[in-house]
C-alpha positions, 0 to 999 in steps of 0.5 A: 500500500505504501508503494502504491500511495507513492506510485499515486503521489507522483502520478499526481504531482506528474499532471499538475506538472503538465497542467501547469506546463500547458497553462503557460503556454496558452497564456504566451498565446494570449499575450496581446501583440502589434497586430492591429487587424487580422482576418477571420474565415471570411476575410472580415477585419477583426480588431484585436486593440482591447484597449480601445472600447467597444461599440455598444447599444444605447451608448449615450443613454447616460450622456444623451439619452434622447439622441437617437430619437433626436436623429429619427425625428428629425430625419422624419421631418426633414423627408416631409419637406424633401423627398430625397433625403434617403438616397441622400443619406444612403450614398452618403453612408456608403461613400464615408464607411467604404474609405477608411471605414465608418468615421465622417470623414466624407462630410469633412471641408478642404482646408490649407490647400488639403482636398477633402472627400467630399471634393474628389471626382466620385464624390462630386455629385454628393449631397446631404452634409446639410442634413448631417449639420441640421441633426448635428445642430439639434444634438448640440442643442440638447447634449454639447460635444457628446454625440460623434457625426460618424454615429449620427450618419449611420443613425441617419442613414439607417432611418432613411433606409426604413422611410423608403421602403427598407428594413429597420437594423439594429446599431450599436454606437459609440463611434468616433470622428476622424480626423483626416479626410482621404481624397486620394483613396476615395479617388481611386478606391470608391466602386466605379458605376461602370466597373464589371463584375470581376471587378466590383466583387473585388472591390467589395471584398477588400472591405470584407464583403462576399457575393452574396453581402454585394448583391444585397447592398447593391440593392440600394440603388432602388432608390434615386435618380441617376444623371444621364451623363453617367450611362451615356456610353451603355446607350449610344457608344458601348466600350468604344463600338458606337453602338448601345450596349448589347446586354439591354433590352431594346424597349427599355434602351428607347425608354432611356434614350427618350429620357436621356436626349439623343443629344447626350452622345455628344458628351464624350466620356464621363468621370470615374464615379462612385459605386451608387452614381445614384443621385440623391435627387427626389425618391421615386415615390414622391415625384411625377415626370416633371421632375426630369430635367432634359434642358440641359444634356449633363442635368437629365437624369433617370429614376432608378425605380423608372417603372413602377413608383413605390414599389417593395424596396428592392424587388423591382431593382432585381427582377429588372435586371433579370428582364435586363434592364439594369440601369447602370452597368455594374447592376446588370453585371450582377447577373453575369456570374453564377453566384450572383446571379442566383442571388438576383433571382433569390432577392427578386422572388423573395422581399423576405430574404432581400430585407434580411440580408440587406439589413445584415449587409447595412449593419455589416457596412456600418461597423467597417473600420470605427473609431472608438475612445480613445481613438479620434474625437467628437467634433462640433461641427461635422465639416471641421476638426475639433 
C-alpha cells in the first residue's frame, strides 16, 4: 500500500506538472501583440486593440439619452419637406464607411490647400452634409460635444433606409470622428458605376464583403435618380463600338434614350464615379415626370425605380435586371456570374430574404473600420476638426 500511495503521489504531482506546463503556454498565446487587424474565415477585419472600447447599444443613454430619437425625428421631418433625403443619406453612408471605414470623414471641408472627400471626382455629385449639420445642430442643442457625426450618419442613414421602403437594423454606437479626410483613396478606391463584375466583387471584398453581402447592398440603388451623363456610353457608344450596349433590352434602351436626349452622345466620356452614381435627387415615390430635367444634356437624369413608383424596396431593382434592364452597368453585371446571379433571382422572388440580408449587409457596412475612445474625437461641427 505504501508503494502504491507513492506510485499515486507522483502520478499526481506528474499532471499538475503538465497542467501547469500547458497553462503557460496558452497564456504566451494570449499575450496581446502589434497586430492591429487580422482576418477571420471570411476575410472580415477583426480588431484585436482591447484597449480601445467597444461599440455598444444605447451608448449615450447616460450622456444623451434622447439622441437617437433626436436623429429619427428629425430625419422624419426633414423627408416631409424633401423627398430625397434617403438616397441622400444612403450614398452618403456608403461613400464615408467604404474609405477608411465608418468615421465622417466624407462630410469633412478642404482646408490649407488639403482636398477633402467630399471634393474628389466620385464624390462630386454628393449631397446631404446639410442634413448631417441640421441633426448635428439639434444634438448640440440638447447634449454639447457628446454625440460623434460618424454615429449620427449611420443613425441617419439607417432611418432613411426604413422611410423608403427598407428594413429597420439594429446599431450599436459609440463611434468616433476622424480626423483626416482621404481624397486620394476615395479617388481611386470608391466602386466605379461602370466597373464589371470581376471587378466590383473585388472591390467589395477588400472591405470584407462576399457575393452574396454585394448583391444585397447593391440593392440600394432602388432608390434615386441617376444623371444621364453617367450611362451615356451603355446607350449610344458601348466600350468604344458606337453602338448601345448589347446586354439591354431594346424597349427599355428607347425608354432611356427618350429620357436621356439623343443629344447626350455628344458628351464624350464621363468621370470615374462612385459605386451608387445614384443621385440623391427626389425618391421615386414622391415625384411625377416633371421632375426630369432634359434642358440641359449633363442635368437629365433617370429614376432608378423608372417603372413602377413605390414599389417593395428592392424587388423591382432585381427582377429588372433579370428582364435586363439594369440601369447602370455594374447592376446588370450582377447577373453575369453564377453566384450572383442566383442571388438576383433569390432577392427578386423573395422581399423576405432581400430585407434580411440587406439589413445584415447595412449593419455589416456600418461597423467597417470605427473609431472608438480613445481613438479620434467628437467634433462640433461635422465639416471641421475639433
Amino acid at each position: 500500500m505504501d508503494l502504491m500511495g507513492k506510485l499515486s503521489f507522483v502520478v499526481f504531482i506528474f499532471c499538475v506538472l503538465i497542467s501547469l506546463k500547458e497553462e503557460k503556454a496558452e497564456t504566451r498565446k494570449g499575450l496581446p501583440t502589434f497586430t492591429l487587424y487580422s482576418f477571420d474565415s471570411n476575410s472580415t477585419p477583426v480588431d484585436l486593440v482591447s484597449s480601445h472600447k467597444p461599440l455598444e447599444y444605447d451608448f449615450y443613454h447616460d450622456t444623451c439619452p434622447q439622441a437617437e430619437k433626436i436623429i429619427r425625428s428629425r430625419v422624419r421631418r426633414l423627408y416631409e419637406i424633401r423627398s430625397d433625403v434617403p438616397p441622400s443619406l444612403l450614398r452618403l453612408v456608403f461613400h464615408d464607411c467604404f474609405i477608411e471605414g465608418c468615421d465622417a470623414s466624407v462630410l469633412l471641408d478642404s482646408i490649407d490647400g488639403v482636398d477633402s472627400e467630399k471634393e474628389s471626382p466620385p464624390n462630386e455629385t454628393l449631397k446631404g452634409f446639410d442634413i448631417i449639420e441640421i441633426i448635428k445642430s439639434d444634438l448640440e442643442e440638447a447634449c454639447p460635444g457628446v454625440v460623434s457625426c460618424a454615429d449620427i450618419l449611420v443613425l441617419a442613414a439607417r432611418e432613411s433606409v426604413v422611410l423608403a421602403g427598407g428594413p429597420f437594423y439594429p446599431l450599436e454606437t459609440g463611434r468616433r470622428d476622424g480626423e483626416l479626410s482621404f481624397s486620394e483613396l476615395a479617388t481611386y478606391e470608391l466602386p466605379s458605376p461602370q466597373d464589371n463584375l470581376p471587378s466590383t466583387i473585388a472591390s467589395f471584398a477588400s472591405r470584407g464583403f462576399d457575393e452574396r453581402e454585394t448583391v444585397s447592398l447593391l440593392g440600394a440603388h432602388s432608390v434615386g435618380k441617376v444623371h444621364c451623363k453617367f450611362i451615356a456610353n451603355r446607350l449610344y457608344n458601348f466600350d468604344g463600338t458606337n453602338e448601345p450596349d448589347p446586354t439591354l433590352d431594346t424597349d427599355f434602351l428607347n425608354h432611356l434614350r427618350s429620357r436621356c436626349n439623343n443629344s447626350l452622345i455628344t458628351l464624350g466620356s464621363s468621370p470615374s464615379l462612385s459605386p451608387s452614381s445614384v443621385d440623391d435627387s427626389p425618391s421615386p415615390s414622391s415625384v411625377d415626370d416633371s421632375t426630369f430635367s432634359t434642358s440641359s444634356i449633363g442635368e437629365a437624369e433617370v429614376e432608378m425605380d423608372s417603372e413602377e413608383r413605390g414599389s417593395d424596396f428592392g424587388t423591382l431593382y432585381y427582377r429588372n435586371l433579370l428582364q435586363a434592364r439594369g440601369i447602370l452597368y455594374v447592376d446588370q453585371q450582377l447577373t453575369a456570374g453564377e453566384e450572383t446571379e442566383t442571388w438576383v433571382r433569390a432577392y427578386a422572388s423573395d422581399t423576405s430574404l432581400f430585407r434580411r440580408d440587406f439589413a445584415l449587409a447595412m449593419r455589416k457596412l456600418s461597423n467597417l473600420g470605427v473609431l472608438t475612445a480613445p481613438m479620434g474625437q467628437v467634433r462640433i461641427s461635422c465639416s471641421k476638426v475639433a
